[in-house]
C-alpha positions in Angstrom: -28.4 43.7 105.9 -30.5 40.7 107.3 -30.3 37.4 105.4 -33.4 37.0 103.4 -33.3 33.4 103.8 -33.3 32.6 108.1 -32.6 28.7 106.9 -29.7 27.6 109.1 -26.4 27.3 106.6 -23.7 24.7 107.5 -19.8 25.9 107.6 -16.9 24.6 108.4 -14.4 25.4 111.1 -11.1 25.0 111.3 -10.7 25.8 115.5 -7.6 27.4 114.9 -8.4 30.1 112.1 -7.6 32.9 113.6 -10.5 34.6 111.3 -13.4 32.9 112.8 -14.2 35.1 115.5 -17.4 35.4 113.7 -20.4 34.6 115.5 -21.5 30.7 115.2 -24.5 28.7 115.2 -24.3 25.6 116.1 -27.6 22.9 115.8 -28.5 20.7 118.1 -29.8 16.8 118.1 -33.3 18.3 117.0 -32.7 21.3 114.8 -32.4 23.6 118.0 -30.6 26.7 117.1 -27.8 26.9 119.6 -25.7 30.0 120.6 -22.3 30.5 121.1 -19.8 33.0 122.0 -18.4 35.3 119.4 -15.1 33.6 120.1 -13.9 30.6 120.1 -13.7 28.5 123.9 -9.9 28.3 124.7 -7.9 25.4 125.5 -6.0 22.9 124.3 -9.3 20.2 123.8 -11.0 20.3 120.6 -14.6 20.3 121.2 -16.3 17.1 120.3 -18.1 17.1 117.3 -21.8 16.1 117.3 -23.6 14.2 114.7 -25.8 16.4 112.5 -29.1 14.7 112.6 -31.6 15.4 110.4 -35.7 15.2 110.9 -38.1 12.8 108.2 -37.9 14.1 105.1 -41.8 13.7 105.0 -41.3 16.7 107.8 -38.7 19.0 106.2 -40.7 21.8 104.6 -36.8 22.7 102.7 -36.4 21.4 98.9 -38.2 18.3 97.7 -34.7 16.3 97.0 -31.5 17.1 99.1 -28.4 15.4 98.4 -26.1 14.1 100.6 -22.5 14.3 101.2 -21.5 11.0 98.9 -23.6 12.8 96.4 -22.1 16.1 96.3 -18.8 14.3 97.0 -18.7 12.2 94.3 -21.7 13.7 91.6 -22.7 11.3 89.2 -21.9 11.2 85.6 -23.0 13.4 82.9 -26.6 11.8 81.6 -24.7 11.6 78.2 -21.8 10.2 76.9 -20.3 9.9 73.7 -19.1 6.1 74.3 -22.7 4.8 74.7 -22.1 0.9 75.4 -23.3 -1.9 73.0 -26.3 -3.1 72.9 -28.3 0.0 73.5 -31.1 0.5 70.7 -32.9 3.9 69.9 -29.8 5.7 71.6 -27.6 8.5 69.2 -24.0 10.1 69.3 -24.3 13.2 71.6 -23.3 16.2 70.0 -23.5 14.6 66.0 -26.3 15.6 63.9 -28.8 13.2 62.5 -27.9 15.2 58.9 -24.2 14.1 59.1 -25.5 10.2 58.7 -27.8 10.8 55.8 -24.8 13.1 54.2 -22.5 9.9 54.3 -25.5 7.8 53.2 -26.2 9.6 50.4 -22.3 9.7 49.7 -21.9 6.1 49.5 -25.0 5.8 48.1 -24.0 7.8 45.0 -20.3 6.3 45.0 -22.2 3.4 44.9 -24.4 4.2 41.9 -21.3 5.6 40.0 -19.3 2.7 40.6 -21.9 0.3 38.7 -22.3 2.7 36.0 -18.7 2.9 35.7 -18.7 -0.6 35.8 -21.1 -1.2 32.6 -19.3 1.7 30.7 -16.2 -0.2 31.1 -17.5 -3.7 30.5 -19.8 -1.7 26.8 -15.9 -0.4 26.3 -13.9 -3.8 26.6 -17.0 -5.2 24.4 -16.2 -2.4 21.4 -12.7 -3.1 21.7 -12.9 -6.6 21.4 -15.1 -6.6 19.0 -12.9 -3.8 16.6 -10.3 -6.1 17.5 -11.7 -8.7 16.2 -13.0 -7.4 13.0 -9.4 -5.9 12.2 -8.1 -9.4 12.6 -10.7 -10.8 10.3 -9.6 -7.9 7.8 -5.8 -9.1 8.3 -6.7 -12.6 7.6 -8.8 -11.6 4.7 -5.8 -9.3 3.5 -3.5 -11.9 3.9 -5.2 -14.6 2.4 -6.1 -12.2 -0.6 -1.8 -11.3 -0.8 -1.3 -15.1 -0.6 -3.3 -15.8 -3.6 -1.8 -12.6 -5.7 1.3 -13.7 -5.6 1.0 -17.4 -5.9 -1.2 -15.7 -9.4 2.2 -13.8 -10.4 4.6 -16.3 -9.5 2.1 -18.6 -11.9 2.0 -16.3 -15.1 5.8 -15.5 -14.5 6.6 -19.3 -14.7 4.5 -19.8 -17.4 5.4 -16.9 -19.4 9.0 -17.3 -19.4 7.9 -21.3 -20.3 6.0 -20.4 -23.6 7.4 -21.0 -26.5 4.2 -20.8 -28.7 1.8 -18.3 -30.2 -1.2 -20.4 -28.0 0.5 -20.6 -25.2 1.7 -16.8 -24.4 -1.4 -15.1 -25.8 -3.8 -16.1 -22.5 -0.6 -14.8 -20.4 -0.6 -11.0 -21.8 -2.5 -7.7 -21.9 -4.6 -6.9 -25.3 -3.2 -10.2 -27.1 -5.3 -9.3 -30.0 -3.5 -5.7 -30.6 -0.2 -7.3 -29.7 -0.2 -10.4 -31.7 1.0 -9.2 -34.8 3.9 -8.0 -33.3 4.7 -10.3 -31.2 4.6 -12.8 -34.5 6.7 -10.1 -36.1 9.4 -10.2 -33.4 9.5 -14.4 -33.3 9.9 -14.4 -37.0 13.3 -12.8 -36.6 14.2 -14.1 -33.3 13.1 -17.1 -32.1 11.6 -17.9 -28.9 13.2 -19.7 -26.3 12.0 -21.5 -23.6 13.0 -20.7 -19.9 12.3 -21.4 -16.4 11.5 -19.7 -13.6 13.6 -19.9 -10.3 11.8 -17.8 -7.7 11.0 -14.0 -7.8 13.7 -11.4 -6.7 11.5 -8.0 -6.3 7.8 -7.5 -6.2 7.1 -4.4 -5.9 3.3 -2.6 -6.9 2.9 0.5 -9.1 -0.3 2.5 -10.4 -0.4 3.9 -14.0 -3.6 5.6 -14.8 -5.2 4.3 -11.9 -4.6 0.6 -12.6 -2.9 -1.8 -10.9 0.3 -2.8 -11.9 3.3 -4.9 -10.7 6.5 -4.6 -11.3 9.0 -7.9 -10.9 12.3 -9.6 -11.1 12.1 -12.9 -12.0 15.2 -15.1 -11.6 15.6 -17.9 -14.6 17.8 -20.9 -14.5 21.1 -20.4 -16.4 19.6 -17.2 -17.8 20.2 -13.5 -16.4 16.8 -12.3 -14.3 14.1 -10.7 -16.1 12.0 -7.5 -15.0 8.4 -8.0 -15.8 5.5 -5.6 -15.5 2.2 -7.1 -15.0 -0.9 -5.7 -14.8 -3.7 -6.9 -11.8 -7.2 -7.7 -12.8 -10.3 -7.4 -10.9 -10.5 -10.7 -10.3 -6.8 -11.4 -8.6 -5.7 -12.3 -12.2 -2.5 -11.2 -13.8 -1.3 -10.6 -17.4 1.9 -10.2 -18.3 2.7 -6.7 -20.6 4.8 -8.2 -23.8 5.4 -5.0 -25.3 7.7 -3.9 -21.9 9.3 -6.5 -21.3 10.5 -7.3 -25.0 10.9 -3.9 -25.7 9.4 -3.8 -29.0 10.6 -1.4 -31.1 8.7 -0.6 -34.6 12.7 -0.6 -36.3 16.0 -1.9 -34.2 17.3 0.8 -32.8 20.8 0.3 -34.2 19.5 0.6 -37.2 17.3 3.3 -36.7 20.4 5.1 -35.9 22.7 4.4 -38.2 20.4 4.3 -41.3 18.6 7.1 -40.5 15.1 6.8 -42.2 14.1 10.3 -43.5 10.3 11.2 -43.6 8.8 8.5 -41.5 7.7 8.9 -37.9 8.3 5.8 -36.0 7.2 5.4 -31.9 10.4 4.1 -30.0 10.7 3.0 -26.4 13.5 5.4 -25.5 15.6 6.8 -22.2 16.0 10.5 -22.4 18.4 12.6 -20.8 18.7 16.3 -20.8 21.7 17.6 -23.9 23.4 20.3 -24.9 24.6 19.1 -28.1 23.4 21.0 -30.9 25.0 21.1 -34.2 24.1 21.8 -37.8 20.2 22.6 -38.4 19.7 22.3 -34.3 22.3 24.5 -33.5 20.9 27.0 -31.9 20.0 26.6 -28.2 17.8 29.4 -28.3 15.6 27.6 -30.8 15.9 24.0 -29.4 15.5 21.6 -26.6 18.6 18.8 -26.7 17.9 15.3 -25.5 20.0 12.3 -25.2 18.2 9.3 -26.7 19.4 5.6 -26.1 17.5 2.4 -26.3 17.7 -1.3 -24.8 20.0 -3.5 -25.6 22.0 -1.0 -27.8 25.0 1.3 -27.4 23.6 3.3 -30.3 22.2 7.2 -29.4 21.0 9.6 -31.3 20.0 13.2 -30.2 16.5 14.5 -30.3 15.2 18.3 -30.6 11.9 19.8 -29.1 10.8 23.3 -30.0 12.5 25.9 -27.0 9.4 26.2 -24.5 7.3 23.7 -26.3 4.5 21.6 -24.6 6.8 18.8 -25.6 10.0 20.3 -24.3 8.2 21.2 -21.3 6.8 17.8 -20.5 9.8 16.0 -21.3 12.0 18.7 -19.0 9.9 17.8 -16.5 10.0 13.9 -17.0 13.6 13.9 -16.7 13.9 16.2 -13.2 10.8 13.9 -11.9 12.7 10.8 -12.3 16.0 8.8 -11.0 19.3 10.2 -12.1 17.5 12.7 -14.4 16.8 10.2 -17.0 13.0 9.9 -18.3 11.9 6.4 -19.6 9.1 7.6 -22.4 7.5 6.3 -25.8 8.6 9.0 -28.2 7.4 9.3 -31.9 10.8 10.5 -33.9 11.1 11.8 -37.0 14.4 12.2 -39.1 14.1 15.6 -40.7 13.7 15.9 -44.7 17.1 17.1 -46.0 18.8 17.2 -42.5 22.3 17.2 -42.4 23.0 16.4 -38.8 24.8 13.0 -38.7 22.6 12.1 -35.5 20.0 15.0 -35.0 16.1 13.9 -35.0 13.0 15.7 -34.3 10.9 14.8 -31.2 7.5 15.0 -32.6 5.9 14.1 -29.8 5.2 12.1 -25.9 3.4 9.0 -26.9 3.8 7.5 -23.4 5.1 8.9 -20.5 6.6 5.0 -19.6 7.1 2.2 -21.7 3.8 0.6 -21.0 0.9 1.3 -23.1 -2.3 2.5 -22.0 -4.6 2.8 -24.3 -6.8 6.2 -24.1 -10.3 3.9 -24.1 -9.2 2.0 -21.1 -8.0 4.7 -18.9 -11.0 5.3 -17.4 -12.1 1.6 -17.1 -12.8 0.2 -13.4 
């Protein structure tokens, strides 16, 4: 089949291929087709190579731009490259995407923006915590200062306390001196007062009876054995002392009470009960009665007192006793010796008048 295109090709020879036996065209100096034999000339010479010579471009009818051997020898480089040199404005990374740039803008953009938000959360945090921190330590300080001056107030009415010897000087120092006056003048008539003083204090520790303020203390006493006081706190950081508790006051000495054995007459003593089982003559049967232990202060006198089996009395008092130290209750208890009772020691618990030995009366239970 004919070659469409009759424009002379250029091939190279190697003379001795034994495959070209093709036909050959070779050009002359002026584009002249020359022929040749179907075979190639024999001999030992090479044949001399002519220099291809080409007509004026501005005479060559071919393609508008021809290359030349050093270009298709050595081809130029690719019109883009990755590793543009510096200095080249309004150039861009071949093969990247103008969206991958505003991506990572908009990523440190918004790391950006999160950081400085972060930033004022953390710096509105530190602020709260310093200023909670600061208000707790104003609270302490107040706390402590408020400590400081309730105990320098106990550690004053303790000192004075133990130091009166008179009517005027005690009565400022103690709770409801008008109610306890009488007794208290009934308790000097027979035993003297004595003036003491005050070393330091031993134990301070608080308590809470009807939801007041109390505090109980052990106050030591130059050349005198310590003394336990319970004194109540007053709204305004005051103390009073409670006379009644720490004297003991009993309406009859107990030793007496117990040995005399007053028939018909209730009388309110400041007891410790402990659960019995001694029952004898009219409170002999333990299906009938409640046995209790009674001893007092300062005495090695007891006596035994009877509740009622399953009475609100014998109830309370059962319970007392299990609800406190070593099973012993300290309670106010109205006692009664029975009319024509033959037990040598046997009384009749008429009643809890105080779960404790402090008072407190009914009207100011409920005060603030």
């Amino acid at each position: 089949m004919p070659d469409p295109d009759p424009t002379p090709k250029l091939r190279i020879l190697d003379e001795g291929d034994a495959a070209a036996e093709q036909p050959v065209v070779r050009l002359g100096k002026s584009g002249e087709t020359l022929s040749a034999a179907s075979k190639p000339m024999a001999g030992p010479a090479p044949e001399t190579a002519e220099r291809i010579e080409a007509e004026g471009r501005e005479n060559f009818d071919g393609r508008s731009i021809d290359p030349t051997i050093d270009a298709i020898l050595d081809p130029q480089e690719a019109a883009e490259n990755i590793e543009q040199p510096w200095g080249r404005e309004g150039t861009r990374l071949a093969g990247i995407p103008y969206g991958w740039f505003i991506l990572i803008a908009l990523v440190v953009a918004g790391a950006g923006v999160w950081s400085l938000r972060s930033m004022k959360k953390g710096e509105e945090s530190v602020v709260r915590v310093q200023e909670t921190v600061r208000e707790k330590v104003e609270e302490d300080e107040k706390n402590e200062a408020a400590a400081l001056e309730l105990v320098g107030a106990v550690e004053a009415a303790a000192r004075n306390y133990l130091a009166a010897d008179t009517l005027e000087e005690i009565l400022p120092l103690v709770r409801e001196p008008e109610r306890v006056r009488p007794l208290i003048e009934e308790t000097w008539a027979a035993n003297p007062p004595r003036s003491r003083r005050f070393k330091r204090l031993a134990m301070f520790q608080p308590a809470v009876i009807e939801g007041r303020s109390f505090w109980v203390i052990q106050a030591e006493i130059e050349d005198a054995p310590s003394e336990s006081l319970l004194l109540e706190e007053l709204a305004n950081h005051g103390v009073k002392v409670d006379w009644e508790t720490q004297a003991c006051y009993q309406p009859l000495p107990w030793d007496s009470f117990a040995t005399t054995r007053p028939v018909g007459k209730s009388l309110e003593f400041r007891v410790w009960a402990t659960p019995d089982n001694h029952y004898s003559h009219e409170f002999s049967s333990s299906g009938k009665w409640n046995c209790f232990r009674l001893t007092a202060k300062n005495s090695d006198e007891h006596v035994f007192g009877y509740a009622p089996l399953e009475s609100e009395v014998a109830k309370k008092l059962i319970a007392l006793c299990r609800g406190s130290r070593h099973g012993t209750a300290t309670v106010i208890l109205s006692l009664k010796v029975p009319d024509q009772g033959n037990s040598p020691r046997g009384v009749l618990i008429e009643k809890i008048v105080e779960p404790r030995w402090a008072r407190v009366p009914p009207a100011a239970k409920n005060a603030p």
